[in-house]
C-alpha positions in Angstrom: -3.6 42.9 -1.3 0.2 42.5 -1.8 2.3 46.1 -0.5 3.7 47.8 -3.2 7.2 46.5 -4.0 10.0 48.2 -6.3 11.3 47.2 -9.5 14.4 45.2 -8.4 12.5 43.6 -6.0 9.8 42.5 -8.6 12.1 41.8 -10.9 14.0 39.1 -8.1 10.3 37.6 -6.9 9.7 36.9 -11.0 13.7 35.4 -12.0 12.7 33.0 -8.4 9.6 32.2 -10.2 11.4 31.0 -13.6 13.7 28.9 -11.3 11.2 27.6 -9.6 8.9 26.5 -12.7 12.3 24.9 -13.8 12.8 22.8 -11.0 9.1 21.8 -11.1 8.7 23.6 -7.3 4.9 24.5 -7.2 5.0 25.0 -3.3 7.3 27.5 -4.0 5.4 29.1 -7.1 2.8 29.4 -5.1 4.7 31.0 -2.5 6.0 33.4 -4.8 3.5 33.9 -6.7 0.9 35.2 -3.7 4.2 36.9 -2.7 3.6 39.2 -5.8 5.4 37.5 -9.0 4.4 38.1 -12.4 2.7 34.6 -13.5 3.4 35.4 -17.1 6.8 36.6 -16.3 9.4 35.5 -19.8 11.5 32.6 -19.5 13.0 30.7 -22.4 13.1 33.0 -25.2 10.8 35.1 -24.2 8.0 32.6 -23.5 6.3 33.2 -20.1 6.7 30.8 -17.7 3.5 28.8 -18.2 5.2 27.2 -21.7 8.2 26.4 -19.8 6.0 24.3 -17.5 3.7 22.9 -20.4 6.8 21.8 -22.2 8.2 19.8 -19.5 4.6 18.1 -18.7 4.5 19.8 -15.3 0.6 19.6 -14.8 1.4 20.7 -11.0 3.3 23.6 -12.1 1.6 24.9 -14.4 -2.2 24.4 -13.0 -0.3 26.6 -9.8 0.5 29.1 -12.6 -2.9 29.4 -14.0 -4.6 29.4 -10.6 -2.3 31.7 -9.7 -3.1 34.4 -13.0 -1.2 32.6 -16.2 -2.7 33.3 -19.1 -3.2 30.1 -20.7 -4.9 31.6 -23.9 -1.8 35.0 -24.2 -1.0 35.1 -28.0 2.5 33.8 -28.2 5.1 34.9 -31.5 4.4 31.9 -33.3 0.6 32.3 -33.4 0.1 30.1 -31.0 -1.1 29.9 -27.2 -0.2 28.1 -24.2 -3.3 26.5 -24.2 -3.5 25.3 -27.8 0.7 23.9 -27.1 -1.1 21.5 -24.2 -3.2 20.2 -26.6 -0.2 19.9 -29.4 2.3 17.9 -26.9 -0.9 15.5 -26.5 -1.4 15.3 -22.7 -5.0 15.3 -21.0 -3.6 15.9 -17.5 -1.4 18.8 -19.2 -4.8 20.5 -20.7 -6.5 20.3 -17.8 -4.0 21.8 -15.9 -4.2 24.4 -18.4 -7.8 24.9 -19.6 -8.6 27.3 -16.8 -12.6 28.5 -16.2 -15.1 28.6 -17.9 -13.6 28.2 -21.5 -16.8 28.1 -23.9 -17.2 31.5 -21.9 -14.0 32.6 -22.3 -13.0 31.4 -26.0 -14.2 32.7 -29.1 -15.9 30.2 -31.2 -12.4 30.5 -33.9 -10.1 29.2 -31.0 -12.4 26.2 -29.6 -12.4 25.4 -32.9 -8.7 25.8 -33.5 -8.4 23.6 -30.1 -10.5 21.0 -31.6 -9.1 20.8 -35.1 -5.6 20.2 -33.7 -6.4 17.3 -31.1 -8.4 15.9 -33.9 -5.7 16.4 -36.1 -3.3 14.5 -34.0 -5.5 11.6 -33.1 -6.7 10.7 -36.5 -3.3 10.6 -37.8 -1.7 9.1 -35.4 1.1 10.4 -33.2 4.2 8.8 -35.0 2.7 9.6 -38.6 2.0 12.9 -37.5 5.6 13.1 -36.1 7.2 12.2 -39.6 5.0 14.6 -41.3 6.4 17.1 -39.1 10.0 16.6 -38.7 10.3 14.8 -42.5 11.8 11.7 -40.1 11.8 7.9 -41.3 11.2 6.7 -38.3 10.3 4.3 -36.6 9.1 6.4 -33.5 10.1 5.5 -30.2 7.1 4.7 -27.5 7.3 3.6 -24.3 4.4 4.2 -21.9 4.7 7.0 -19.2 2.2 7.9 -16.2 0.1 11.3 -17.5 -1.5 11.9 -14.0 -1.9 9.7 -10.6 -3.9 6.6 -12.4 -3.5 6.7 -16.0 -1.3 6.4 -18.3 -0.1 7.0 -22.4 2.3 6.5 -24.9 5.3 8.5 -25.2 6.0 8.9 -29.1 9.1 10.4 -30.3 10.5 11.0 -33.7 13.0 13.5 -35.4 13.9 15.4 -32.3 10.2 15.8 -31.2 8.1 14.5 -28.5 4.5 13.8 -27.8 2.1 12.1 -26.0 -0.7 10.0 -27.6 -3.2 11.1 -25.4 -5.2 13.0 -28.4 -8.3 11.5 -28.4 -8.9 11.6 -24.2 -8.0 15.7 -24.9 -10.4 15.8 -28.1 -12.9 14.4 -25.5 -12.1 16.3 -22.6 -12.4 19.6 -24.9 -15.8 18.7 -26.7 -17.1 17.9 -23.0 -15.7 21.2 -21.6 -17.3 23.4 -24.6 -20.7 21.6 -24.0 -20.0 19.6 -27.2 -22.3 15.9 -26.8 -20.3 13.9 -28.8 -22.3 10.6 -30.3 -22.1 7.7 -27.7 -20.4 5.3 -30.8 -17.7 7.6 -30.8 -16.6 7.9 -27.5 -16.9 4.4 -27.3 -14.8 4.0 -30.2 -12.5 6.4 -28.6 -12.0 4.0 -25.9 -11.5 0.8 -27.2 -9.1 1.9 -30.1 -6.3 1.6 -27.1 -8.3 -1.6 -25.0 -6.8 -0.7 -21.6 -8.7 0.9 -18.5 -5.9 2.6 -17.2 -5.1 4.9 -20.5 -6.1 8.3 -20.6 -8.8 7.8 -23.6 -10.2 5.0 -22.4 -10.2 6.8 -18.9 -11.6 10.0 -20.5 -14.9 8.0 -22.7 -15.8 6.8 -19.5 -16.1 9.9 -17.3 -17.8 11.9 -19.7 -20.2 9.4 -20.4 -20.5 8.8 -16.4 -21.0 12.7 -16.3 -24.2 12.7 -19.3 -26.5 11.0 -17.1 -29.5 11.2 -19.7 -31.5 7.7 -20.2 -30.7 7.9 -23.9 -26.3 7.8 -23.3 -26.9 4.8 -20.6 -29.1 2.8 -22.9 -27.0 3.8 -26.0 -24.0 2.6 -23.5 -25.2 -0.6 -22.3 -26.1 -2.2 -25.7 -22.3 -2.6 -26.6 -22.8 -5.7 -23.8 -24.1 -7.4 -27.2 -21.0 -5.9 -29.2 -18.8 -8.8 -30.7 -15.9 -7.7 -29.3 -14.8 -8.4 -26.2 -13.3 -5.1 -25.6 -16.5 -3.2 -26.0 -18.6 -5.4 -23.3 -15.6 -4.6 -21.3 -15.8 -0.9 -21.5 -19.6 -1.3 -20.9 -18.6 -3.3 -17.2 -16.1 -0.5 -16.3 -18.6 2.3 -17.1 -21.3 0.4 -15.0 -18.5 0.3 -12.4 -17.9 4.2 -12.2 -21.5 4.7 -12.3 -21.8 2.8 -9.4 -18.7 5.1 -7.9 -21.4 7.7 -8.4 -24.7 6.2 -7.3 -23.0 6.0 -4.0 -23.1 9.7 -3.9 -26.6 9.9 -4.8 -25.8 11.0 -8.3 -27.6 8.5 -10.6 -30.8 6.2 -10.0 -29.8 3.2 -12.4 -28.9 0.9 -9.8 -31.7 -1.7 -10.0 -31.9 -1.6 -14.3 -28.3 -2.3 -14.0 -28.0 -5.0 -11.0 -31.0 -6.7 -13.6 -29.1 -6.1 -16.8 -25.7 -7.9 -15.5 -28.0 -10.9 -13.6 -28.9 -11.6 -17.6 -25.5 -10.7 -19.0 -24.4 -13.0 -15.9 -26.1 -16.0 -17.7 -24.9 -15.2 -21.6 -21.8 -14.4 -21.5 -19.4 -16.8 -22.8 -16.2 -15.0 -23.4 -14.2 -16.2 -19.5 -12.5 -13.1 -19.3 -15.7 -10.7 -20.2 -17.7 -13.2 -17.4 -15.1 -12.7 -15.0 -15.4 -8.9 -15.3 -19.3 -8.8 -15.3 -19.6 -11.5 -12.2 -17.0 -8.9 -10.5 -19.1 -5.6 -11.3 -22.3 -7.6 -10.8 -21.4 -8.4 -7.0 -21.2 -4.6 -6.2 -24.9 -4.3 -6.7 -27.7 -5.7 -4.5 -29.9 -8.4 -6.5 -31.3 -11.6 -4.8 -29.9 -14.2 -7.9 -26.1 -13.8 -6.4 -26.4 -17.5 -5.2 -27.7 -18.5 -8.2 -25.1 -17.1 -10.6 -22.9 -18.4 -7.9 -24.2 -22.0 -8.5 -23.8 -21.4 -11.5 -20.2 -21.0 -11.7 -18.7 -22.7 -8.8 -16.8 -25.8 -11.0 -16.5 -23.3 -14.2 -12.6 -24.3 -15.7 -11.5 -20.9 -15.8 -10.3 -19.8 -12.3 -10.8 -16.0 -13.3 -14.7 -16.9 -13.2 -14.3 -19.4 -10.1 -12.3 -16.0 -8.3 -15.6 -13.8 -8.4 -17.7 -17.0 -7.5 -17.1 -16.5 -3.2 -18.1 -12.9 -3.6 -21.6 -14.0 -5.1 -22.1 -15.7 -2.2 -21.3 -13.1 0.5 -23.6 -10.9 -0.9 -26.7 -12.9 -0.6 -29.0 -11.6 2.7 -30.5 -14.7 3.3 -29.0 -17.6 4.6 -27.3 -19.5 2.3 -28.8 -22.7 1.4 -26.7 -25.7 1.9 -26.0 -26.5 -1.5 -24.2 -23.0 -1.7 -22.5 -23.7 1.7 -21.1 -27.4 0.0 -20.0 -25.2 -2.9 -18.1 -22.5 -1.0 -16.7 -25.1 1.2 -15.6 -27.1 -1.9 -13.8 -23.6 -3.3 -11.8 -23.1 0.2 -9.7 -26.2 -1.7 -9.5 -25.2 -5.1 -6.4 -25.6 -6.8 -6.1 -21.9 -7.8 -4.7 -19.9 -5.0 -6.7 -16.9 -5.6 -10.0 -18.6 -5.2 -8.6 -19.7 -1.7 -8.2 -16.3 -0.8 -11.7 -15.0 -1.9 -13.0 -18.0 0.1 -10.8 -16.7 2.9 -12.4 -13.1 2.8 -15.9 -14.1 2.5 -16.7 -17.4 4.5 -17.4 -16.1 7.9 -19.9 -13.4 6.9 -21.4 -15.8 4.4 -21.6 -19.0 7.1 -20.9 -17.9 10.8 -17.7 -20.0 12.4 -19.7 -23.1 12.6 -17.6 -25.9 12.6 -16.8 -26.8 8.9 -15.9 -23.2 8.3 -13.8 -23.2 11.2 -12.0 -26.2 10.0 -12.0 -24.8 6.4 -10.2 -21.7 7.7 -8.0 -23.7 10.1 -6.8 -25.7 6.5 -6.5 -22.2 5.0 -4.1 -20.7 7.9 -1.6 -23.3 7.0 -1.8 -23.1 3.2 1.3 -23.3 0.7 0.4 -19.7 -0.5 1.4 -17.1 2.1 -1.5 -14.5 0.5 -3.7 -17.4 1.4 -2.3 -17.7 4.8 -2.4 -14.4 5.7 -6.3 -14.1 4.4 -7.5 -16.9 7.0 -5.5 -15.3 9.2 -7.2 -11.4 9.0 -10.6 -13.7 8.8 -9.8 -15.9 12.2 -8.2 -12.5 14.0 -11.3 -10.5 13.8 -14.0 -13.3 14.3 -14.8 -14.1 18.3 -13.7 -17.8 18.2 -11.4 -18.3 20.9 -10.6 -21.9 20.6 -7.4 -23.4 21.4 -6.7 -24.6 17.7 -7.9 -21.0 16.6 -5.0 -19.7 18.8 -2.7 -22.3 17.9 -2.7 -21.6 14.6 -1.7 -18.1 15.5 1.1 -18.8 17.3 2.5 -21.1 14.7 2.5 -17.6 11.8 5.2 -16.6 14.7 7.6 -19.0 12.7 7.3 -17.2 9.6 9.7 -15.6 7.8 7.5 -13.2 6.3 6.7 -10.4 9.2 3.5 -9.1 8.1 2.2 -12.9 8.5 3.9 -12.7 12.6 2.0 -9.4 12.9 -1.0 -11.2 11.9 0.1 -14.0 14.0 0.6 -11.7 17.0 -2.8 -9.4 16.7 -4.7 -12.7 17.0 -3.5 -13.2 20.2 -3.8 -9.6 21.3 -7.1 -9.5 20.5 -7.7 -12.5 22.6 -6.0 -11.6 25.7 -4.1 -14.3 25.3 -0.8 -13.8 27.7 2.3 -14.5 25.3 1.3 -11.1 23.3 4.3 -9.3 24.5 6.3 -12.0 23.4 4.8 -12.2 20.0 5.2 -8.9 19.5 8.6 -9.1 19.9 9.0 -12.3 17.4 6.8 -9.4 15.4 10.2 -7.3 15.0 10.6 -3.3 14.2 8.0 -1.9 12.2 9.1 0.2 9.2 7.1 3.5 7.8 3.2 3.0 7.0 2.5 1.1 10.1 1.4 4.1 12.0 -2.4 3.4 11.0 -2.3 -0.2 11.1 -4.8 -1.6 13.2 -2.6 -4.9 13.6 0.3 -2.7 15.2 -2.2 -1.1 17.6 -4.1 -3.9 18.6 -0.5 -4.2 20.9 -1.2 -0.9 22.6 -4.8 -1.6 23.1 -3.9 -5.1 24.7 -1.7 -3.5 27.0 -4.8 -1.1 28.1 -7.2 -4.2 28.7 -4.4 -6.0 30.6 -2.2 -3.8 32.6 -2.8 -2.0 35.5 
């Protein structure tokens, strides 16, 4: 419990507080607020300190205010509530921050309802129409795309002196999930694809709260968009399948094998290059034994986003590969797409052993035009155990480069071999800057020096 403290000292913890919310300090509100602030102490006009934070898109701020005793649902002058202005400015990281516990628990059915109304309001309308309903404006709106939380993003809409952000439907979604609402598969998916980008907040919020219903009725209703017409549809079917794999890692879903079947078939319909890319991608993170077949099946296809995933279907097969899969992965080490090269690089010496053609294959990949390339054989070579002299060669030639991490990889090749000109190569290496402290290339110089001096 906090001591008793006078007024003037209250009254000093709480005008901290408003400073801090301004400067978007949430270390120090939480400081001060577990020192004994008021977390609906008045800011702006009167407003506790919660709006200040919702109306400057401070998620941090103000979920540190509501953990910390904001009352995101206080009636404000205007009718309104902190909670239901979250939902008005448009952002899902915003309302999260905001929502607080329990809410069908703690809301009356009027203000989920209210709550509901208004993001569906906003995203049936349309952020800029809404806008010149509002402010009586011409427009046109401005938009420009701003990050809402660490991985997604949303459009920035603003008109007649106001701002929002279109991120109405992922709210509506996020609301109707939190009050235990099970919206109808279609539209969530149409939720989704009205803004065809994995990284916006709708898209981003379809997908989690379908990930989250894990009934056999949503993952069927789900997976039959893979025979939508549009492309974007199948799409949003792959990256579901993908987080659902994110969670059958943790033991939350038992799909794996229905799935792994579903996209061996899709593997072998698809026509749409960009859609086939995406499913031979999603379908190499599950265990089936056709990889090398779908492989096959795509080693010479024209599009080089197909041929990219191609590699990957043969690193994943258990058995030995047979040797017309070996002639084909051998054959994509020279492909003219430089990305192919590099999955090549990655998966050749699990999928083959260093026999000799992969050896030579990698050998032709160390001294490639594309640097990315380069450095791929190079990671590949490093951590096999072939200690040939044209395997360390090659490592001492990525010394000449210009670019350093290629001379780090140079010089952990020959650390890792003993080999004696290690010091030296670590000194062609140069300085390391920040983010090296973890890197296993920069200590695989201390761990030579271990192994080889006394």
């Amino acid at each position: 419990m906090h001591s008793p403290r006078d007024g003037s000292h209250v009254e000093s913890l709480d005008g901290r507080l408003v400073s801090a919310v301004r400067a978007g300090d949430a270390d120090a509100v939480r400081a001060l607020l577990e020192e004994g602030a008021h977390p609906d102490a008045s800011a702006a006009e009167g407003l506790p300190v919660l709006c200040s934070a919702v109306a400057a898109y401070d998620a941090v701020v103000a979920e540190a205010l509501v953990e910390g005793g904001a009352d995101p649902d206080r009636a404000l002058p205007d009718g309104t509530t902190p909670l239901l202005r979250a939902v008005d400015l448009g952002s899902p990281a915003m309302v999260s921050a905001v929502l607080g516990d329990e809410p069908p628990r703690r809301l009356p059915q009027a203000a989920r309802e209210r709550l509901l109304a208004m993001a569906r309001n906003w995203y049936e309308t349309g952020a800029a129409e809404e806008l010149c309903r509002r402010t009586g404006a011409s427009g046109p709106a401005e938009t420009c795309l701003v990050q809402d939380d660490e991985s997604h993003h949303v459009e920035r809409v603003s008109l007649g002196g106001l701002t929002v952000r279109a991120g109405h439907g992922a709210v509506l979604t996020s609301l109707e999930w939190a009050f235990r609402i099970l919206t109808p598969v279609d539209e969530l998916v149409a939720r989704a694809v009205h803004r065809p980008d994995e990284d916006h907040v709708d898209w981003s919020a379809s997908r989690f709260t379908l990930t989250l219903r894990r009934s056999k009725e949503t993952w069927s209703a789900v997976v039959a968009f893979r025979h939508h017409p549009s492309p974007h549809h199948r799409l949003f079917v792959l990256s579901y399948l993908r987080m659902r794999m994110l969670f059958e890692r943790s033991g939350r879903h038992s799909y794996a094998k229905a799935e792994s079947q579903l996209l061996a078939d899709w593997a072998i319909e698809e026509t749409d290059s960009s859609v086939l890319a995406q499913v031979l991608k999603t379908f190499n993170t599950y265990e089936h034994p056709g990889h090398e077949a779908v492989g096959l099946r795509y080693a010479d296809h024209p599009d080089p986003r197909v041929r990219r995933q191609v590699p990957d279907c043969f690193s994943t097969n258990d058995a030995s590969l047979t040797s017309t899969a070996t002639a084909a992965l051998l054959t994509l080490a020279r492909d003219p797409d430089s990305e192919v090269r590099r999955a090549v690089c990655e998966v050749i010496a699990p999928a083959l052993g260093l026999t000799p053609e992969p050896q030579l294959a990698l050998l032709a990949l160390i001294r490639d035009p594309d640097p990315d390339v380069r450095a791929a054989a190079a990671a590949t070579l490093s951590r096999s155990h072939d200690r040939t002299p044209a395997v360390t060669e090659a490592f001492v030639a990525l010394l000449d480069e210009e670019d350093q991490l290629l001379r780090l990889e140079g010089a952990c090749g020959l650390a890792r071999r003993d080999d004696p000109r290690t010091e030296e190569a670590y000194e062609r290496v140069g300085p390391l800057g920040p983010g090296f402290e973890h890197d296993a290339r920069a200590d695989a110089l201390w761990r030579w020096r271990m192994r080889n001096r006394p």
